[in-house]
Biotite code that builds the C-alpha atoms (Angstrom):
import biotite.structure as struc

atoms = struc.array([
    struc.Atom([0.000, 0.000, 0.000], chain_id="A", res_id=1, res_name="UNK", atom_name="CA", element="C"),
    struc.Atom([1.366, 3.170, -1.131], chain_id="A", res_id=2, res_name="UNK", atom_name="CA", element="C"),
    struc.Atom([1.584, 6.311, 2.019], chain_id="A", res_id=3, res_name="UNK", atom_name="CA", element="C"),
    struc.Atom([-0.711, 9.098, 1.635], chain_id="A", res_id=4, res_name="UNK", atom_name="CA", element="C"),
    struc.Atom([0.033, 12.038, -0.607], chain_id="A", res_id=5, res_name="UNK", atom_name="CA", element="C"),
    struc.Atom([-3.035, 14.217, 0.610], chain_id="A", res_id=6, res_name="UNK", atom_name="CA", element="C"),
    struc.Atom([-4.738, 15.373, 4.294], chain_id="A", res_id=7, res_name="UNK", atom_name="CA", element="C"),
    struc.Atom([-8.071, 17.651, 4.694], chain_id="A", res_id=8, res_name="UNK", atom_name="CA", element="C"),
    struc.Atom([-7.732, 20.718, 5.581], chain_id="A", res_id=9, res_name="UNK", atom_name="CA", element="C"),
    struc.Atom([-9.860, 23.642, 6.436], chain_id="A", res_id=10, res_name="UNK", atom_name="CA", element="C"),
    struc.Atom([-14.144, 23.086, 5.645], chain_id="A", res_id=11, res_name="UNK", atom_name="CA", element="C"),
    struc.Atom([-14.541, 24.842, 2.082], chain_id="A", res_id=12, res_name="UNK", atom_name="CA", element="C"),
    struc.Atom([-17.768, 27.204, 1.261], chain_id="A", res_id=13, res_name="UNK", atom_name="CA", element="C"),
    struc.Atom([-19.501, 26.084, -1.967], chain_id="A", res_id=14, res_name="UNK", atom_name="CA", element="C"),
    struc.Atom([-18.295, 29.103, -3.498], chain_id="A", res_id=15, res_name="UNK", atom_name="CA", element="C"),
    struc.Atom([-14.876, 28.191, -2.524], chain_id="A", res_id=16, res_name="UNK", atom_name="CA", element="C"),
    struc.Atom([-15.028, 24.474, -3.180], chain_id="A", res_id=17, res_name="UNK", atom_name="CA", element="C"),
    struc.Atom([-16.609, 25.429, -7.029], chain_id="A", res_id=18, res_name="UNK", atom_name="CA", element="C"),
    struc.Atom([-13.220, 27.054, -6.785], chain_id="A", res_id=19, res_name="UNK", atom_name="CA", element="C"),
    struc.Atom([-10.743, 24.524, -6.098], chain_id="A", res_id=20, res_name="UNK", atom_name="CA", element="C"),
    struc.Atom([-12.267, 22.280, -8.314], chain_id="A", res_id=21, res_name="UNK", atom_name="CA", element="C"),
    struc.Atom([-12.231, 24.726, -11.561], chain_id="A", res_id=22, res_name="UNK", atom_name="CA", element="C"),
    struc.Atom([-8.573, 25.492, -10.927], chain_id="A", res_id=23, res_name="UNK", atom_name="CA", element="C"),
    struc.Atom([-8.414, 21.786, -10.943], chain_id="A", res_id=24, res_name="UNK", atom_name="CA", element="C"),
    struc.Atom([-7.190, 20.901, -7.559], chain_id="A", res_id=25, res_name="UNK", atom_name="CA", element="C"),
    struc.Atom([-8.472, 17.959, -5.486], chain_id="A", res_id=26, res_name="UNK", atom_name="CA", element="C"),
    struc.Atom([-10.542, 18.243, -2.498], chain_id="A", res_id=27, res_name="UNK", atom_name="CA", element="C"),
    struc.Atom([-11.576, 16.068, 0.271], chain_id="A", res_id=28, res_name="UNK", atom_name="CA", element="C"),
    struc.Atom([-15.277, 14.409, 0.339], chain_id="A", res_id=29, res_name="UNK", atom_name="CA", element="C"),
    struc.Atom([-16.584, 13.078, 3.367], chain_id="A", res_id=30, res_name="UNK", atom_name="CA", element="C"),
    struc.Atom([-13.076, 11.775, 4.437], chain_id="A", res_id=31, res_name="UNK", atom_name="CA", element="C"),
    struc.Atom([-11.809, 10.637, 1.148], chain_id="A", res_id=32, res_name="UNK", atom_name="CA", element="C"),
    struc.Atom([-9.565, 12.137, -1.626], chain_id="A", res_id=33, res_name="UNK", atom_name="CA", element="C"),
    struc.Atom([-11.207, 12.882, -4.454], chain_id="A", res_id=34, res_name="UNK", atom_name="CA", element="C"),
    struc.Atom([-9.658, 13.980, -7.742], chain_id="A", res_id=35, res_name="UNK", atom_name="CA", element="C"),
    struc.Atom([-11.138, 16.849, -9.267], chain_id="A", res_id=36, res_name="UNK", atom_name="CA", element="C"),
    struc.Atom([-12.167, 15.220, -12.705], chain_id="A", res_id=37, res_name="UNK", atom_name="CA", element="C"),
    struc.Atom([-14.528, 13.398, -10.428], chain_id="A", res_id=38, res_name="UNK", atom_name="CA", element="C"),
    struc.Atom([-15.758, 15.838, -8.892], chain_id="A", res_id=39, res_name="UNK", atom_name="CA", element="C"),
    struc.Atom([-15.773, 18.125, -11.980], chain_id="A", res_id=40, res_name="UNK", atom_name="CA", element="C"),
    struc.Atom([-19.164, 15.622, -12.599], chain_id="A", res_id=41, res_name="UNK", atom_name="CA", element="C"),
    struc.Atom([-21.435, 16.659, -9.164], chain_id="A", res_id=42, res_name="UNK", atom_name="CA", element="C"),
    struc.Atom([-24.113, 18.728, -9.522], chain_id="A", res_id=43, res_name="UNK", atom_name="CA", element="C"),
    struc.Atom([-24.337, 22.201, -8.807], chain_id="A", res_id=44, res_name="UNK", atom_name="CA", element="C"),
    struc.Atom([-26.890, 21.391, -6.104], chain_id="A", res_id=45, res_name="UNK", atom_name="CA", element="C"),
    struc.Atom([-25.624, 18.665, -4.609], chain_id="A", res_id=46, res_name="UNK", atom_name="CA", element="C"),
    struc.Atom([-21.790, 20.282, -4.345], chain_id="A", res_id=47, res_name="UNK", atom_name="CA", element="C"),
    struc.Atom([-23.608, 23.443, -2.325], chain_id="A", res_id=48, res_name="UNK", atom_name="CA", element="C"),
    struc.Atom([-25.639, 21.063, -0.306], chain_id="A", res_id=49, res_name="UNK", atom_name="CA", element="C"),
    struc.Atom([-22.524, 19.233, 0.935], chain_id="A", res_id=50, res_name="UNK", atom_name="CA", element="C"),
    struc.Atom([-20.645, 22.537, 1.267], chain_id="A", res_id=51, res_name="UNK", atom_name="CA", element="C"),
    struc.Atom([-23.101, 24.023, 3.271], chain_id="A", res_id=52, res_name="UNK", atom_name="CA", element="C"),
    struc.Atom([-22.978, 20.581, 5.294], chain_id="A", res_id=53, res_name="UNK", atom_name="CA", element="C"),
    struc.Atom([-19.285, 20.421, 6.000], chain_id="A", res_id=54, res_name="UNK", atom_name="CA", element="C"),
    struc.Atom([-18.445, 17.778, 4.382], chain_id="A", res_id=55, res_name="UNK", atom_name="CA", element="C"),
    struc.Atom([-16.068, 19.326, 1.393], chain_id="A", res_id=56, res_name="UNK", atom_name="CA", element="C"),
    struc.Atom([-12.677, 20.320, 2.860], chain_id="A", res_id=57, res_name="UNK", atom_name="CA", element="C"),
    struc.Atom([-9.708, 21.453, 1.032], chain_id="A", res_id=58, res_name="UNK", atom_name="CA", element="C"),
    struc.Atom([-7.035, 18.754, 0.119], chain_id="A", res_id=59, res_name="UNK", atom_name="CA", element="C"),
    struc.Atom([-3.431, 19.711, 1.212], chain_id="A", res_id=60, res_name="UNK", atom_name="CA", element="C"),
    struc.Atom([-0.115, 18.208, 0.859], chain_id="A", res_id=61, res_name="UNK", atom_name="CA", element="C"),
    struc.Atom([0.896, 16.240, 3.439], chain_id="A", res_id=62, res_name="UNK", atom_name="CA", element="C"),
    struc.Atom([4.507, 17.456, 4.691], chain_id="A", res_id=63, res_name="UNK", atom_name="CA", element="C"),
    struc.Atom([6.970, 14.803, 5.819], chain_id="A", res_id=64, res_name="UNK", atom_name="CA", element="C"),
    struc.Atom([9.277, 15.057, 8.595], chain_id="A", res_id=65, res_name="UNK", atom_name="CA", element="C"),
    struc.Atom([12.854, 14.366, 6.580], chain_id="A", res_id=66, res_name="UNK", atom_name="CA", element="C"),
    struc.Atom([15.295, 13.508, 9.573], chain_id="A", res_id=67, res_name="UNK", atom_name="CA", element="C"),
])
């Protein structure tokens, strides 16, 4: 199994999460990493329903400790 590349960060707004996802960065859904191509397919609807539920975060690298 390969280590994870990608950790959720702050809750996104839907205006903020339509956003990310047009400048084609990925964003987390309900606890997962999901590519923006995929989401790039959601509904307008349902991607301000989950925004407004707090379940779209932003997707950031995850920094590793080199020792």
């Amino acid at each position: 199994m390969s280590k994870r590349k990608w950790e959720p960060g702050r809750k996104l707004t839907p205006l903020e999460a339509m956003a990310e996802i047009a400048a084609g960065r990925p964003v987390y859904f309900r606890h997962k990493w999901t590519h923006n191509g995929w989401a790039r397919g959601w509904q307008i609807a349902m991607l301000i329903g989950c925004a407004n539920a707090g379940v779209i975060f932003e997707a950031k690298p995850i920094q590793e400790n080199v020792q």
